[in-house]
Each structure stands twice: as C-alpha cells, then as structure tokens.
MOPAC internal coordinates of N, CA, C and O (Angstrom, degrees):
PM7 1SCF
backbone

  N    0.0000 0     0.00 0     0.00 0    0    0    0
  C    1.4626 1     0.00 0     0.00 0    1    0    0
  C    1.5274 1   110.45 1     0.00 0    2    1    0
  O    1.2310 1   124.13 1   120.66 1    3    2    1
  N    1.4584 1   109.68 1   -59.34 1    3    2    1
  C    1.4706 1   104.34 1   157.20 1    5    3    2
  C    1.6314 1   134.84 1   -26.75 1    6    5    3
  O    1.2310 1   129.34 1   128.70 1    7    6    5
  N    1.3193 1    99.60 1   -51.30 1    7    6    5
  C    1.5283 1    93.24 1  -170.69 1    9    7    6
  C    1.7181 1   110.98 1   -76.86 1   10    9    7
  O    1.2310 1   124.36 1   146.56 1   11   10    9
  N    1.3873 1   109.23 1   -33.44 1   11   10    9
  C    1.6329 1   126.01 1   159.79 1   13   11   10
  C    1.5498 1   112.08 1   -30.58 1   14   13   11
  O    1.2310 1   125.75 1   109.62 1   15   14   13
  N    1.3813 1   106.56 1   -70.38 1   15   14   13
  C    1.0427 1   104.91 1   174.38 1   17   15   14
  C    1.6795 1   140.80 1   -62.78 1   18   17   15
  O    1.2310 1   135.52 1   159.31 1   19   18   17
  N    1.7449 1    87.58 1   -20.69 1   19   18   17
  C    2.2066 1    90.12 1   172.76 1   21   19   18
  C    1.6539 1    98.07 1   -83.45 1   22   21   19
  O    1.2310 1   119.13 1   150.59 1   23   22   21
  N    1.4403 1   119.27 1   -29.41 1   23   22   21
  C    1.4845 1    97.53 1  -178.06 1   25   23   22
  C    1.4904 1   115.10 1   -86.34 1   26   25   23
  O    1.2310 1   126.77 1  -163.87 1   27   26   25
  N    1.3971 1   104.59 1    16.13 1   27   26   25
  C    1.8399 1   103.98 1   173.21 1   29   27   26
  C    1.6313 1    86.54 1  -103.03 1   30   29   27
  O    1.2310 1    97.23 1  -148.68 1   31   30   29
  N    1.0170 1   158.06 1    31.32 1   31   30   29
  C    1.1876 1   147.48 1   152.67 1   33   31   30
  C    1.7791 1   131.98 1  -141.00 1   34   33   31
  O    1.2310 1   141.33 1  -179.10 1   35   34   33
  N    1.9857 1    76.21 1     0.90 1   35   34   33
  C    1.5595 1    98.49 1   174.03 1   37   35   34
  C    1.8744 1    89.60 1   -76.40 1   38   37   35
  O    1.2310 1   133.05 1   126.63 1   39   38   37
  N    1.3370 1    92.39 1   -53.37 1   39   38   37
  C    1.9044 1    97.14 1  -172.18 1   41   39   38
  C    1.7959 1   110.64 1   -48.49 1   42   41   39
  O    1.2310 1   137.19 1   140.27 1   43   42   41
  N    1.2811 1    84.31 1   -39.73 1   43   42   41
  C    2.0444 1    93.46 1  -163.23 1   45   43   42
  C    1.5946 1    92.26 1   -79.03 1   46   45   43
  O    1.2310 1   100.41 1   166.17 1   47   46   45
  N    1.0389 1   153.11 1   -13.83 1   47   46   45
  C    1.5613 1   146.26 1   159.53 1   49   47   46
  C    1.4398 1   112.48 1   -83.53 1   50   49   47
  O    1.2310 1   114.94 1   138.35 1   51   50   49
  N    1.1383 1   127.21 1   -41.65 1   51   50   49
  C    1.7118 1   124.22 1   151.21 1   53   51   50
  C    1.2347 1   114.85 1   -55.07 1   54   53   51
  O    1.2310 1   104.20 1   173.63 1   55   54   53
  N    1.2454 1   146.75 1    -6.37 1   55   54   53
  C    1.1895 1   149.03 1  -159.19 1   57   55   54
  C    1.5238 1   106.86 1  -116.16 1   58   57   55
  O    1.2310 1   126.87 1   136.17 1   59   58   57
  N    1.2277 1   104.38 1   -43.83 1   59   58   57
  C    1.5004 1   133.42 1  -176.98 1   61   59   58
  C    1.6910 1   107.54 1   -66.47 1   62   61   59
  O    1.2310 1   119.95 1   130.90 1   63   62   61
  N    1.9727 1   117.70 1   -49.10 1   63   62   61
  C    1.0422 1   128.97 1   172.93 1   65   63   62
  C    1.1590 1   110.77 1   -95.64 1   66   65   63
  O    1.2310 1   101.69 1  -148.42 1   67   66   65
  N    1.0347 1   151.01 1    31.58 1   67   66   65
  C    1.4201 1   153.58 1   121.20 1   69   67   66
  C    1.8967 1   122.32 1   -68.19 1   70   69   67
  O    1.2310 1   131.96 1   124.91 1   71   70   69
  N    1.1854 1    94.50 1   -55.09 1   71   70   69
  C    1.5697 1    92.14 1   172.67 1   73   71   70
  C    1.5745 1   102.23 1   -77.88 1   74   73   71
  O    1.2310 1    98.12 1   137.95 1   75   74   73
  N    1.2636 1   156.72 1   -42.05 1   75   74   73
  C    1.1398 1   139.97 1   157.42 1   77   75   74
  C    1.3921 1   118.02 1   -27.88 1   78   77   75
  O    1.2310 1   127.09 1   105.98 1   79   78   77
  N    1.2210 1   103.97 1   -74.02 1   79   78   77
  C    1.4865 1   107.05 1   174.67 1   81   79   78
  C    1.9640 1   126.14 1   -32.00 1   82   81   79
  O    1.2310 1   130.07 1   140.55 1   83   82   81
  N    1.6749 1    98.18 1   -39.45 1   83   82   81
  C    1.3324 1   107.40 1   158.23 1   85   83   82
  C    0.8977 1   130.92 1   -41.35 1   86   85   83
  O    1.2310 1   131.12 1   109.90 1   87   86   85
  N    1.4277 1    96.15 1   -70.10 1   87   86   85
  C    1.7173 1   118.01 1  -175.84 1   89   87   86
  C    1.5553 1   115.13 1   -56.86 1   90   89   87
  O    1.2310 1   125.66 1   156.53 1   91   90   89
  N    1.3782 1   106.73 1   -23.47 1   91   90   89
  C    1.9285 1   109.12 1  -169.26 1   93   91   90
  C    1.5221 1    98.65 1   -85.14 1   94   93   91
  O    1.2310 1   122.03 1   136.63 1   95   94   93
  N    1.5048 1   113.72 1   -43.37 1   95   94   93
  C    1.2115 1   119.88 1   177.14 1   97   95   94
  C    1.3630 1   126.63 1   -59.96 1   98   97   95
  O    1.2310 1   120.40 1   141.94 1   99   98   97
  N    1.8185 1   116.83 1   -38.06 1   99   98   97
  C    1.1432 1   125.75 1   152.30 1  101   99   98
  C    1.9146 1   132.02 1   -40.22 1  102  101   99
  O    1.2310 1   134.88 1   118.87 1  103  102  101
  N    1.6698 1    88.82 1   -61.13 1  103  102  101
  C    1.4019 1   101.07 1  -148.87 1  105  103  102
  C    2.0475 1   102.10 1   -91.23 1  106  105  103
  O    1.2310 1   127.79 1   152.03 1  107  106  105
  N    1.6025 1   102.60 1   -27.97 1  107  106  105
  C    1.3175 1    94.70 1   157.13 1  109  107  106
  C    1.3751 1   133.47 1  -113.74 1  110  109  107
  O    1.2310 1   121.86 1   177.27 1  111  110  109
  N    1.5098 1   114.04 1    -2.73 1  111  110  109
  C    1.4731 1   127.01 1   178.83 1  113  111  110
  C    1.2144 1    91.33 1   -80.25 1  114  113  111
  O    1.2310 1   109.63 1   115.64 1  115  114  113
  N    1.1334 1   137.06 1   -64.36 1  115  114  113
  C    1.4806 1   141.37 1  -155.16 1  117  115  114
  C    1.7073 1   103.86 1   -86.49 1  118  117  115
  O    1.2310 1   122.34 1   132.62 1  119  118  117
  N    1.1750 1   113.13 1   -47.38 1  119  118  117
  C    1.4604 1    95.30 1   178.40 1  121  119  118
  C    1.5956 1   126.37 1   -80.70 1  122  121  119
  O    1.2310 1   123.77 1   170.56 1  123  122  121
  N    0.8088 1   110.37 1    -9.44 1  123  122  121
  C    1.8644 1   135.54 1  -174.01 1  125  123  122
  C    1.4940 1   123.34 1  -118.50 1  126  125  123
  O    1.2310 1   120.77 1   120.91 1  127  126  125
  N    1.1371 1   116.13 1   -59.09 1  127  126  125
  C    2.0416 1   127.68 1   174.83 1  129  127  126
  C    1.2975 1    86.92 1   -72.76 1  130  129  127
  O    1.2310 1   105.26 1    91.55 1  131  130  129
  N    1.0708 1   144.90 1   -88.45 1  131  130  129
  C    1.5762 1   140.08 1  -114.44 1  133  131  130
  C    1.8809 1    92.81 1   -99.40 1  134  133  131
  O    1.2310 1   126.46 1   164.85 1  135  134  133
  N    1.5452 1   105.18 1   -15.15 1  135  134  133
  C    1.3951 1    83.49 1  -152.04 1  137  135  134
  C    1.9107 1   128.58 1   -47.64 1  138  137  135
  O    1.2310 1   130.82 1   162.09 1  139  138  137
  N    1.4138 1    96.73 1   -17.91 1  139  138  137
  C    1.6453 1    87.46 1   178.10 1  141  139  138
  C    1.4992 1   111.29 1   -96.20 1  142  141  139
  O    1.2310 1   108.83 1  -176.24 1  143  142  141
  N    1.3109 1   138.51 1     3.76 1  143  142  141
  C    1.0023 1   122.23 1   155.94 1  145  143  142
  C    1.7784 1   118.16 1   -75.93 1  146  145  143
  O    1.2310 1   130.93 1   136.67 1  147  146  145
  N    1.1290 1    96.52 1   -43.33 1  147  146  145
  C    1.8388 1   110.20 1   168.73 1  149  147  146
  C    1.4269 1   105.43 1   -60.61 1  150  149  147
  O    1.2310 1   114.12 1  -173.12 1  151  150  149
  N    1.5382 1   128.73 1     6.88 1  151  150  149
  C    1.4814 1   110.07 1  -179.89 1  153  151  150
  C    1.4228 1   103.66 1  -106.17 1  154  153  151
  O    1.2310 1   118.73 1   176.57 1  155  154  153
  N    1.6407 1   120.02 1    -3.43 1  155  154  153
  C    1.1101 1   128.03 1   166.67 1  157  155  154
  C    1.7393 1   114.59 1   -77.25 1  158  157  155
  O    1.2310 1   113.42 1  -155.75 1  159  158  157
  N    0.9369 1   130.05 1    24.25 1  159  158  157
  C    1.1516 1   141.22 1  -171.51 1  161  159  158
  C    1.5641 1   106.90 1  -146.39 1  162  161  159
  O    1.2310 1   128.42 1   -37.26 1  163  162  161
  N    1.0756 1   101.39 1   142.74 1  163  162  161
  C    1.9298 1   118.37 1  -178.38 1  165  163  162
  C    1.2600 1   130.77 1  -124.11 1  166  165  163
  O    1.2310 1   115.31 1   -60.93 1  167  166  165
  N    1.2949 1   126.49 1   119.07 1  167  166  165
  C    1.2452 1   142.63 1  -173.83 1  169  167  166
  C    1.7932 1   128.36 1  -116.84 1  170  169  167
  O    1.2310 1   136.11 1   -89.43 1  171  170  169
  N    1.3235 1    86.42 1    90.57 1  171  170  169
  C    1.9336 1    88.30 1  -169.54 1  173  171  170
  C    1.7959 1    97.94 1    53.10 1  174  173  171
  O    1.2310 1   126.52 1  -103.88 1  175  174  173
  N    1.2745 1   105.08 1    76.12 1  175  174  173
  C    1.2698 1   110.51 1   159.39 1  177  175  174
  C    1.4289 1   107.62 1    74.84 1  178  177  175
  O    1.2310 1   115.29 1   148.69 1  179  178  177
  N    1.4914 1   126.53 1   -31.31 1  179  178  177
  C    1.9249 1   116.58 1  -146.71 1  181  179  178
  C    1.5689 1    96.28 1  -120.36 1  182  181  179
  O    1.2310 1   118.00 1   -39.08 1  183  182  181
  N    1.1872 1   121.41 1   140.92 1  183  182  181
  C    1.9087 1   134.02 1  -176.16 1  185  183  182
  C    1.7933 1    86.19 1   -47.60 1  186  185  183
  O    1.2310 1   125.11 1   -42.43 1  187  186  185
  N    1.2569 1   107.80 1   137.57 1  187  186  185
  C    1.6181 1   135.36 1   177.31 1  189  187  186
  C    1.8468 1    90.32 1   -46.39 1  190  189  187
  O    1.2310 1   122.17 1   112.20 1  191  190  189
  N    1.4145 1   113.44 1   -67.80 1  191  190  189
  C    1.4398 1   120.96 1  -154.70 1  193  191  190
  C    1.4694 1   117.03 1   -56.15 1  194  193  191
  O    1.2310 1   131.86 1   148.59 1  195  194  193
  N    2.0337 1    94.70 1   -31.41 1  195  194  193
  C    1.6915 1    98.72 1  -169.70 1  197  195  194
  C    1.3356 1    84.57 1   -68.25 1  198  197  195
  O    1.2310 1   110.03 1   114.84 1  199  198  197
  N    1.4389 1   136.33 1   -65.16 1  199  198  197
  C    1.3737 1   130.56 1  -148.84 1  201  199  198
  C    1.5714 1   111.48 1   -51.52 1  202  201  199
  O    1.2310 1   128.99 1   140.15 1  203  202  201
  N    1.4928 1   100.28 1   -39.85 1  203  202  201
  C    1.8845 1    79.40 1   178.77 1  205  203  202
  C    1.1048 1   111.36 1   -65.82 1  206  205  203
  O    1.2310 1   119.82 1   155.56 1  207  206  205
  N    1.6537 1   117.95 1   -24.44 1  207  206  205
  C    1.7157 1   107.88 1   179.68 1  209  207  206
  C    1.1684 1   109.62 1   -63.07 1  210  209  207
  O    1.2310 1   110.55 1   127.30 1  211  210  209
  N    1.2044 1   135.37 1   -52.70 1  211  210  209
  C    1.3613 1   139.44 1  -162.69 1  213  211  210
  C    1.9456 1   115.37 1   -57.91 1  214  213  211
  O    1.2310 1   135.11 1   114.97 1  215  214  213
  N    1.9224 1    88.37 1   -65.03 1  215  214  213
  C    1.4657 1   102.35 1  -147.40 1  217  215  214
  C    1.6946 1    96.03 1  -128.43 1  218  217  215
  O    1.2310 1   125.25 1   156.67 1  219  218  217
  N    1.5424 1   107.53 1   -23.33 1  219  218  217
  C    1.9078 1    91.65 1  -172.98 1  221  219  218
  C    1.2542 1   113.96 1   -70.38 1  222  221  219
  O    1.2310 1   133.13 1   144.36 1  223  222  221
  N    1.6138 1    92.24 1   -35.64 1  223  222  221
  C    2.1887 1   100.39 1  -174.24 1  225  223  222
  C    1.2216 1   110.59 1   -55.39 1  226  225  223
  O    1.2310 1   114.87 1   139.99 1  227  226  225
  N    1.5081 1   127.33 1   -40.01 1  227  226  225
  C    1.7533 1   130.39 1  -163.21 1  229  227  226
  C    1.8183 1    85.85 1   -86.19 1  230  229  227
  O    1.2310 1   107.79 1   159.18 1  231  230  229
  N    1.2168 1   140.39 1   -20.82 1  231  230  229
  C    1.3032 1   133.86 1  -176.04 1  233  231  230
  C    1.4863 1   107.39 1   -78.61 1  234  233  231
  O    1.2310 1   121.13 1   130.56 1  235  234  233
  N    1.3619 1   115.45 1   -49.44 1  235  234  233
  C    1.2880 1   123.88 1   177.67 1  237  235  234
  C    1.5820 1   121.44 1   -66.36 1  238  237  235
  O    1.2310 1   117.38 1   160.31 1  239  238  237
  N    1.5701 1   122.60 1   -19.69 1  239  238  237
  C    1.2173 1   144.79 1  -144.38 1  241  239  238
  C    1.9384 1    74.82 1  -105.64 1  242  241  239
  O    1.2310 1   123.99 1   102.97 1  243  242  241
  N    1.4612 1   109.96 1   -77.03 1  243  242  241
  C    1.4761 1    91.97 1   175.49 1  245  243  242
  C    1.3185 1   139.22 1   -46.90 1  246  245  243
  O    1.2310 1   127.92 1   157.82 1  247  246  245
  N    1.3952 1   102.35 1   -22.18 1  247  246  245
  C    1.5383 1    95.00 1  -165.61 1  249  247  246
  C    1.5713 1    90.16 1   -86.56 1  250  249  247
  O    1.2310 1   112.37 1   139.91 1  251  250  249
  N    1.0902 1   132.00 1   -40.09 1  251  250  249
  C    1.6390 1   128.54 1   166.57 1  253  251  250
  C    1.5677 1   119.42 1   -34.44 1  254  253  251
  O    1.2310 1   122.26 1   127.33 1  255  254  253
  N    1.4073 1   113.28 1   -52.67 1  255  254  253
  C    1.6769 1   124.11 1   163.87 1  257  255  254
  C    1.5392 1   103.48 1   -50.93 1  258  257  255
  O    1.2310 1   106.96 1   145.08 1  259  258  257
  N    1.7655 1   141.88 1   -34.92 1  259  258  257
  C    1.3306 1   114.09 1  -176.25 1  261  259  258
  C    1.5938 1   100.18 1   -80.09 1  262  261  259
  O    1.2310 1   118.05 1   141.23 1  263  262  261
  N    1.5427 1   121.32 1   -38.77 1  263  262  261
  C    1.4072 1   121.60 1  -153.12 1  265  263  262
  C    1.2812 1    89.37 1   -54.65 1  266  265  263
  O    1.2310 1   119.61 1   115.83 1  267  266  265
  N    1.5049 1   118.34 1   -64.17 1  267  266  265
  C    1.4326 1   111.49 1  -155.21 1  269  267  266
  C    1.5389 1   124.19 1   -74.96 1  270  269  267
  O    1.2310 1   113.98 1   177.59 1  271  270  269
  N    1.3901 1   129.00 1    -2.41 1  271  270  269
  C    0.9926 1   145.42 1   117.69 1  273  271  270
  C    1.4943 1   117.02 1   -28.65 1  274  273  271
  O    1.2310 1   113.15 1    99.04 1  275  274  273
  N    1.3129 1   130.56 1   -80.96 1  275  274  273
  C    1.1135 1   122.33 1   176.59 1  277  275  274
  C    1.7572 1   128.04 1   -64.11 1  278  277  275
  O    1.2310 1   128.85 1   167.99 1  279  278  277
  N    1.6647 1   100.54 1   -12.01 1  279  278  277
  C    1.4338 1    91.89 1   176.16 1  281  279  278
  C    1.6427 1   116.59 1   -96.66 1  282  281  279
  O    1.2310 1   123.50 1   165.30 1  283  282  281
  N    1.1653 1   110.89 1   -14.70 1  283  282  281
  C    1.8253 1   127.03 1   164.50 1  285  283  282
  C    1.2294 1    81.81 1   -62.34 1  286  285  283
  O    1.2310 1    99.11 1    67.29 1  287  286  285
  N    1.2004 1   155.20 1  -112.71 1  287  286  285
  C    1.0401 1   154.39 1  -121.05 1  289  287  286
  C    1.5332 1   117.57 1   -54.43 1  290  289  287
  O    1.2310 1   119.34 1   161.32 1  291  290  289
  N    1.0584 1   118.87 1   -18.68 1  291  290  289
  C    1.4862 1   145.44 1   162.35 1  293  291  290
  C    1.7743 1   108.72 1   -68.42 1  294  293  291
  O    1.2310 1   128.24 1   123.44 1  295  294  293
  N    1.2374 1   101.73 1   -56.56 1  295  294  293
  C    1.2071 1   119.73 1   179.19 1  297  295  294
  C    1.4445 1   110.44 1   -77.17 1  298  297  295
  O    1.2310 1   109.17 1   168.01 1  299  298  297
  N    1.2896 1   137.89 1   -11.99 1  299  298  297
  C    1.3991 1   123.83 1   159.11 1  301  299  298
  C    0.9414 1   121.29 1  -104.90 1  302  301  299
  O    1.2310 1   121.92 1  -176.67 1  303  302  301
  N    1.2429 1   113.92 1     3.33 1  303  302  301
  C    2.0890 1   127.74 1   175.45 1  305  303  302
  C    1.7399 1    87.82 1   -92.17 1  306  305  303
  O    1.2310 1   107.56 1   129.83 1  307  306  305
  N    1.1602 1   140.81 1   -50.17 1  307  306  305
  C    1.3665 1   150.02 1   170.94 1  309  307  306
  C    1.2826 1   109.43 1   -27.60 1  310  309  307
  O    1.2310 1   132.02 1   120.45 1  311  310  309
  N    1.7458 1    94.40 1   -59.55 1  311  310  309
  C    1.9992 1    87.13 1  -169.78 1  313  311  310
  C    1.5493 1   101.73 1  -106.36 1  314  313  311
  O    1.2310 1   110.31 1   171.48 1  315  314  313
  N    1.2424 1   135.81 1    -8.52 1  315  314  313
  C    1.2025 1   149.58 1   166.26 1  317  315  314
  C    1.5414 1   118.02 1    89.88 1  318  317  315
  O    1.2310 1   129.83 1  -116.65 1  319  318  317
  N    1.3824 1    98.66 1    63.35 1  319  318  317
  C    1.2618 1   103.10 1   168.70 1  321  319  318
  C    1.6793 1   111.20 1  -146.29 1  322  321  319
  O    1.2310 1   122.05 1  -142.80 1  323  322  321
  N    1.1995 1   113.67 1    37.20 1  323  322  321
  C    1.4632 1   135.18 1   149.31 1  325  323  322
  C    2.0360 1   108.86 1   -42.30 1  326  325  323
  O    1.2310 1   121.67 1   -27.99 1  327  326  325
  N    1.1064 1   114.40 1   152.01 1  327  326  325
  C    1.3741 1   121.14 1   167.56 1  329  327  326
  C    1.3299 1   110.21 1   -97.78 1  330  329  327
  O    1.2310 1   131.34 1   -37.54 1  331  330  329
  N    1.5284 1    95.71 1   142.46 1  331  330  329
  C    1.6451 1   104.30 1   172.35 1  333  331  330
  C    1.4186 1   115.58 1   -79.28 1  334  333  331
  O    1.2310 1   122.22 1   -30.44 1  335  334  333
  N    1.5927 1   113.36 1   149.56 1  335  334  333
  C    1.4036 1   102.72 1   151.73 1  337  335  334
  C    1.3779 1   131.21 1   -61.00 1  338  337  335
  O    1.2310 1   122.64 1   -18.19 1  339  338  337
  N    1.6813 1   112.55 1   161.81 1  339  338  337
  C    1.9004 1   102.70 1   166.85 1  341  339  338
  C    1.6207 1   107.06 1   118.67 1  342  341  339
  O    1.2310 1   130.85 1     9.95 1  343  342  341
  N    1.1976 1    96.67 1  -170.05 1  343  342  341
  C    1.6949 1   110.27 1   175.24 1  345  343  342
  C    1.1844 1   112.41 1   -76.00 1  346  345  343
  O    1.2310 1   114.77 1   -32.28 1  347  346  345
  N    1.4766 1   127.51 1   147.72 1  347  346  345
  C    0.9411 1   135.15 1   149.22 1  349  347  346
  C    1.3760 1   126.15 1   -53.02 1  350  349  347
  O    1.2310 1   120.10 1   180.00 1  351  350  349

C-alpha cells in the first residue's frame, strides 16, 4: 500500500512539473526571452511575442488547468482513489 501510494504522488509531482515547466516556458520564455525573435512572426495581425505576452500565456495557462484536471482524474481512477458519485 505504501509503495502504491509514493508512486501515486511520484506521478502527481511529475505531472505537476511538467505543466509548470510549460507554463514558465510559455509565459516567460515566450513572453519575455524570445519576445523579439517571436515578433518576427504574425498572428491574426499582432507580433507572435506580444501575443504570448498578452493573450497566448493566459490561453495556454487554461488549457493546462483542463489537462491536469483531466489527467488526475486518470490518475485517481489508476490507483483508485477517484470519488464516487451520490450522497454522502
């Protein structure tokens, strides 16, 4: 049971630093480091770099909030400690 349980949180901390890692790479690699090479690039009209500053990072930032949402949920049906539906 022990060991069950460190590799349900070995996964959920890899899981955790993976989408971070996204998001850092996104929201300051892309909006901050890269931004003038990404301004050579165009997106519906606006420089590639401003948009991740602006609007891609908070786009990417959500779509990270469903995955990992949906991939815990994977991951607690996995080791079986998902919630049931119903009454308490």
């Amino acid at each position: 049971m022990q060991s069950e349980h460190e590799s349900y949180w070995r996964e959920n901390v890899r899981l955790i630093t993976v989408c971070m890692i996204i998001w850092f790479t996104v929201s300051y690699g892309f909006g901050l480091l890269l931004v003038e090479p990404l301004n050579n690039i165009r997106l519906g009209g606006y420089k590639l770099g401003f948009w991740f500053a602006q609007q891609g990072s908070i786009y990417v930032f959500v779509a990270l909030i469903f995955y990992y949402s949906h991939a815990m949920n994977k991951l607690d049906k996995k080791y079986n400690v998902h919630e049931e539906g119903g009454d308490e």
